[in-house]
N, C-alpha and C positions, 0 to 999 in steps of 0.2 A: 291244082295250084302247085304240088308238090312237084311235077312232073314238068313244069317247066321250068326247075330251077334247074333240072338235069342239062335241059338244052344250051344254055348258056351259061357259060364261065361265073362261078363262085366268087365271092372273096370276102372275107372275115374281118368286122373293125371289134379293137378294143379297146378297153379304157384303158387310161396312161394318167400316173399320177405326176405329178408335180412334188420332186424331192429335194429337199432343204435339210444342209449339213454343217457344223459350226465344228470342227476338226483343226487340232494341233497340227503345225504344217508338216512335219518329219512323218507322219502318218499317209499323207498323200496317194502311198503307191498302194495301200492297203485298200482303200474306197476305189481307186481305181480297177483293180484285179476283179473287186464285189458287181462292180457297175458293167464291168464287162463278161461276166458271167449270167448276169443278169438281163441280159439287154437295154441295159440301159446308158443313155449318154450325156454327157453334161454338157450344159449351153453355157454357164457362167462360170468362173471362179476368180475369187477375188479375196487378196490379203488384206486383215486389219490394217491400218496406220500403225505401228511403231507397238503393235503386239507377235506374238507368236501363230497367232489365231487364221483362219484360212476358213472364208463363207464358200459353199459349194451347193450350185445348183442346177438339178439335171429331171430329165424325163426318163420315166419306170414304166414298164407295164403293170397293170395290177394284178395281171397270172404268176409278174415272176416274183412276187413282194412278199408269200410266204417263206416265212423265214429268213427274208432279207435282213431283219434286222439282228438277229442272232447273227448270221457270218460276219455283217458289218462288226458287230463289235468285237468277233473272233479275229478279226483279221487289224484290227487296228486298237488291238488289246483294251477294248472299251473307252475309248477315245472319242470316238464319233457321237453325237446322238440323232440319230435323222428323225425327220416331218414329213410326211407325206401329206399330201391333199389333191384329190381329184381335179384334173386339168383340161384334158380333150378327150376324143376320143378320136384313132388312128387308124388306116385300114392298115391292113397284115399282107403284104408282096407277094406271098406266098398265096398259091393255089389251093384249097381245100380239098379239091378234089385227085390231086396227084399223091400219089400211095406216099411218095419220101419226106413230101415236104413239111416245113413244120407247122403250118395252119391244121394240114391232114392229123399231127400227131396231135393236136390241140383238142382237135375233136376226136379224135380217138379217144383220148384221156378223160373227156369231157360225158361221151357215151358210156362209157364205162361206169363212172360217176352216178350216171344214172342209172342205172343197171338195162341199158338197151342193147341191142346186137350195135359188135365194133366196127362191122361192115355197113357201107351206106346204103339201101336198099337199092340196088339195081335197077334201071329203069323199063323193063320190062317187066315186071312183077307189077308195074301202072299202066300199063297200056292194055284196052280192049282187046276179049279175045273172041271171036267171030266164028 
């Protein structure tokens, strides 16, 4: 079973939360700088009525959300306070199996985590030997 994932083309879905942000508007560029470091993007934003105040709402992955909320408030001097809540889940463009790409460094980082080898086993190491 393992040895036919080799033969045909990879690809890696993640969870992606659903981020909800209640931000003084003069802060704006600071959630945005976080959001794109992050991969993340925003689908909505929208100003109170006749306040200061500015709702924002965007998709996260949930790989990049460690520590997201620490730089959020660093970056928008504790201004912000986000929500997250589990939304979809998305596949990742990216190849898992091409050395550069960043699926590949996903699982790199991922195997490691585990303590398994960083390299993907070769597919010869499953094929009958005769």
């Amino acid at each position: 079973m393992y040895c036919f994932h080799h033969y045909y083309s990879a690809l890696l879905v993640e969870l992606v939360h659903h981020f909800y942000v209640v931000l003084i508007l003069y802060e704006l560029r600071g959630i945005f700088s976080v959001l794109n470091q992050k991969r993340g993007h925003v689908f909505q934003e929208m100003q109170m009525p006749r306040t200061p105040l500015y709702n924002m709402k965007a998709y996260l992955p949930v790989i990049e959300c460690f520590g997201f909320s620490a730089q959020l408030k660093a970056s928008t001097s504790g201004q912000a306070f986000p929500q997250c809540v589990f939304h979809h889940w998305e596949m990742m463009m990216s190849d898992p199996l091409e050395a550069a790409s960043q699926a590949a460094q996903l699982v790199t980082d991922i195997r490691k985590r585990k303590g398994l080898k960083e390299q993907i086993t070769p597919l010869s190491e499953f094929e009958e030997k005769l």
